[in-house]
N, C-alpha and C positions, 0 to 999 in steps of 0.2 A: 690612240692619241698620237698625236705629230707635235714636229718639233722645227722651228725656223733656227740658224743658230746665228743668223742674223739679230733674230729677237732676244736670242739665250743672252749674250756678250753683258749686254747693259745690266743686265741682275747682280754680276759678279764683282763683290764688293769687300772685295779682302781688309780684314782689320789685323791689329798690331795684338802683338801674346798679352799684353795687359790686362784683358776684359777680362773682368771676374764674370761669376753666373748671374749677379744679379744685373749687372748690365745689359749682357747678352739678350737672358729674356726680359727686358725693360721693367722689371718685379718692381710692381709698386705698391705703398704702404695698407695692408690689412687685404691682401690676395688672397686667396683661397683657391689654392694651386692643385687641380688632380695629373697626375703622370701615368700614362698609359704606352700600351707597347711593349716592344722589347727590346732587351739587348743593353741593360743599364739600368732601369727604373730605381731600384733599391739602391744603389748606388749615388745616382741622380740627387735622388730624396734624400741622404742624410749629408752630402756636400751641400747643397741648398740649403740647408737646417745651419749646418755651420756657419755659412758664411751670412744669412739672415739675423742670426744669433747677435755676431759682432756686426753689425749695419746698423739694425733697429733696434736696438734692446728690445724690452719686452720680453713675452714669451711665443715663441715656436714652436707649435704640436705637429709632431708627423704621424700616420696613421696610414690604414687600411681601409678599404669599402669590401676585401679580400682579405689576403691571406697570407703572410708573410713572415720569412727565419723572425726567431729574436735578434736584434740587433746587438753589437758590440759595444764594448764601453766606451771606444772610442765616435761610434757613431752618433751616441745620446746619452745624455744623463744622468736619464732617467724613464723607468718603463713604469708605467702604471697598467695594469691591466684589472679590470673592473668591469664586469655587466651593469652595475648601480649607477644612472646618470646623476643623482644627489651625489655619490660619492666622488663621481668624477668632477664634477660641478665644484664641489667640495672642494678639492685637492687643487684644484686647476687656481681658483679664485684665491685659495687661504697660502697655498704653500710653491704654486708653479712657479714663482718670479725668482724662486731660489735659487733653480736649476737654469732658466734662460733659455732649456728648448730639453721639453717630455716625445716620450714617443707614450702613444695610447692604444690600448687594443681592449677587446670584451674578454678573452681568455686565451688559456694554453692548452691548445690539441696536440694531446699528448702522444698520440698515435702517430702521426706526422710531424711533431716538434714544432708546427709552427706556429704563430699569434694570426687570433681569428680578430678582425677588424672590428669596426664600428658602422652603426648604418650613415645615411646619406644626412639626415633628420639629425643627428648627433654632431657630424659637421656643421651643419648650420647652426646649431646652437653657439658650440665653442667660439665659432667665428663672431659672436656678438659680441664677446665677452671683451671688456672694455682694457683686461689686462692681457688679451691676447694679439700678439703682432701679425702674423698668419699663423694659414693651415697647409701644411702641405698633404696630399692624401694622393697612395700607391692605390690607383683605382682598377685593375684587374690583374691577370696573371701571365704566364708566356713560358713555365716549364725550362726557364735559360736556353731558350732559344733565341738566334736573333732577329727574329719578323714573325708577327701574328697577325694573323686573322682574328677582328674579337665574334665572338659566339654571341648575336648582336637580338638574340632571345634573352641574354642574362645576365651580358656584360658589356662595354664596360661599366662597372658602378661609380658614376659622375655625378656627383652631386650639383645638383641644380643651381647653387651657389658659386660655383666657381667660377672666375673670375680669368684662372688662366690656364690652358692644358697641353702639357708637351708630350707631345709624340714621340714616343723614342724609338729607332730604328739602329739594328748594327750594321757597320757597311760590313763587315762579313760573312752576311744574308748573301752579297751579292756573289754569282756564280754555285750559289748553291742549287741545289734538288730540290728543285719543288714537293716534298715529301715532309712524311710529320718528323721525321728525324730532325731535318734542317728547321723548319715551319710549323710554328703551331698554331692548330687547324688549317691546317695546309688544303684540303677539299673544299673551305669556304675562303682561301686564300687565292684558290685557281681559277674557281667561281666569279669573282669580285676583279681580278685581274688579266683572265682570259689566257694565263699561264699555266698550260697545261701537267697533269700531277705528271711527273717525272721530267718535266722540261729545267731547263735552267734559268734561277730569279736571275734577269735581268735589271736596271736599273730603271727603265719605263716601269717592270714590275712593280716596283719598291715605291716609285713615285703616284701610280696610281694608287696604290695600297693606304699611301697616305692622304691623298686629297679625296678619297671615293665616299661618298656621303654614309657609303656602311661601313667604310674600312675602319683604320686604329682608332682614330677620334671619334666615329660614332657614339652621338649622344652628346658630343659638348654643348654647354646651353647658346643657346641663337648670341645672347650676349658676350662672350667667351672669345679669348686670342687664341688661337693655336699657332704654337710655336713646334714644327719638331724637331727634335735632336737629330742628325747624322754622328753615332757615336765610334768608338774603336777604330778615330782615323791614324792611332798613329801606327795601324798596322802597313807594310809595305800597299804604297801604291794607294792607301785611303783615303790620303787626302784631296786627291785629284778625282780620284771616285766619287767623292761626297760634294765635292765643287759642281762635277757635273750631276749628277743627283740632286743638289739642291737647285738648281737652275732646271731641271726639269719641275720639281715640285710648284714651284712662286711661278710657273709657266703655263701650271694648269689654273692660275687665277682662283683659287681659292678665298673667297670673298672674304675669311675668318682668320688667313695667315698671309703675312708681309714679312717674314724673315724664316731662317731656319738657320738654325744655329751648330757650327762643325765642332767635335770635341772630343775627349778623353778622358773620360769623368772618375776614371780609376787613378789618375797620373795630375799631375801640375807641371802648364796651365792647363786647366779643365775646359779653355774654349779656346779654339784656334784661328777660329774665324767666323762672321755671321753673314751671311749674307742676306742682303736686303733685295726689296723689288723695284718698285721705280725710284724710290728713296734714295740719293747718293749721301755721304758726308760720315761723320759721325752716328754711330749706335745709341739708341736713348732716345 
């Protein structure tokens, strides 16, 4: 992949700390949001919750298609965990409007501590439900690493519902080792990006990784935004990283994504800027 930076210039579309998340990714009413990647997701997903919570009222389920910690009191609720779709059914319909945003899961694997998700089919059901505002669903995993490769035999799990999927990337992938240390599935990351295993992830890396038809987003439905995150810019030097990172990304013409969105989704503001493609003006 090449690069004109004659072409790059126009992409660069710096906005003002104001934007909340919902702006950034243009989140519109009854979304059904999966997040894949790494470097943030879990985090991602319960800011998002929050801030949908107080936008839309209604109710806000976050969830898994994977596998995921239990969450904080601060991040939800309320957790319901249930294999019974009646029960969940149940709950969601009779008593969810109480809480204003459930996180949902099937059980607790006790071995690993974590909450075992929901299928794809159970997504789409909730999402009908006339008292629910969205869905947001953590749709694979990444071991806290900050760049994956997804294992594209089994994951990501995207439910075919979805509406909108953000790719989440850390810029502190960049200059790393191409190895599973740095990178998970780092063999099918070198494969996909031509980054050889012990080489250094470069920023071309990172960008192919996101727009490559197997890479993070693999599997978003034909109908579906992808938006992805450039996250951890406020570490030294990330945000200029991730400026030129995102101007790579909107430069490989990605039929399904027109902005990528810069941030720091642990800290406020959580967006620092978004940058758009041929689009100038305002976000939205």
């Amino acid at each position: 992949m090449t690069f004109s930076f004659q072409t790059l210039n126009r992409y660069l579309v710096p906005q003002n700390n104001t934007l909340n998340l919902i702006k950034a990714f243009d989140i519109r009413p009854g979304e059904v949001i999966s997040i894949v990647g790494a470097g943030g997701k879990t985090t991602l997903m319960f800011a998002l919750a929050r801030e949908m919570m107080k936008d839309a009222g209604g109710l806000v389920i976050t969830t898994t298609t994977t596998k995921i910690y239990p969450p904080s009191e601060s991040d939800t609720r309320y957790v319901l965990i249930s294999s019974d779709r009646d029960e969940i059914m149940d709950f969601v319909l009779k008593r969810g409007y109480r809480y204003g945003h459930i996180t949902i899961a099937s059980e607790f694997i006790s071995s690993t501590g974590k909450l075992k998700g929901i299928d794809p089919e159970m997504v789409l059901t909730l999402s009908k439900l006339s008292t629910v505002t969205s869905v947001i669903v953590e749709a694979d995993g990444a071991a806290k690493r900050p760049l994956k490769a997804p294992g594209t035999a089994f994951e990501p799990v995207i439910p075919e519902n979805s509406s909108l999927v953000i790719a989440v990337v850390g810029i502190d992938a960049l200059g790393c080792v191409m190895d599973d240390q740095h990178v998970f599935r780092s063999e099918i990351a070198a494969r996909l990006t031509g980054t050889a295993p012990g080489e250094t992830v470069s920023l071309e890396t990172i960008a192919v990784l996101v727009t490559h038809r197997s890479g993070i987003a693999f599997g978003a439905p034909p109908q579906a935004r992808i938006v992805p995150l450039i996250n951890k810019v406020d570490l030294a030097g990330g945000l200029n990283d991730a400026r030129d990172l995102a101007s790579r990304i909107l430069a490989a013409h990605h039929p399904q994504i027109d902005r990528v969105v810069l941030g720091q989704v642990k800290f406020h503001p959580y967006v620092l800027e978004v940058v758009k493609g041929v689009t100038y003006g305002d976000v939205g």
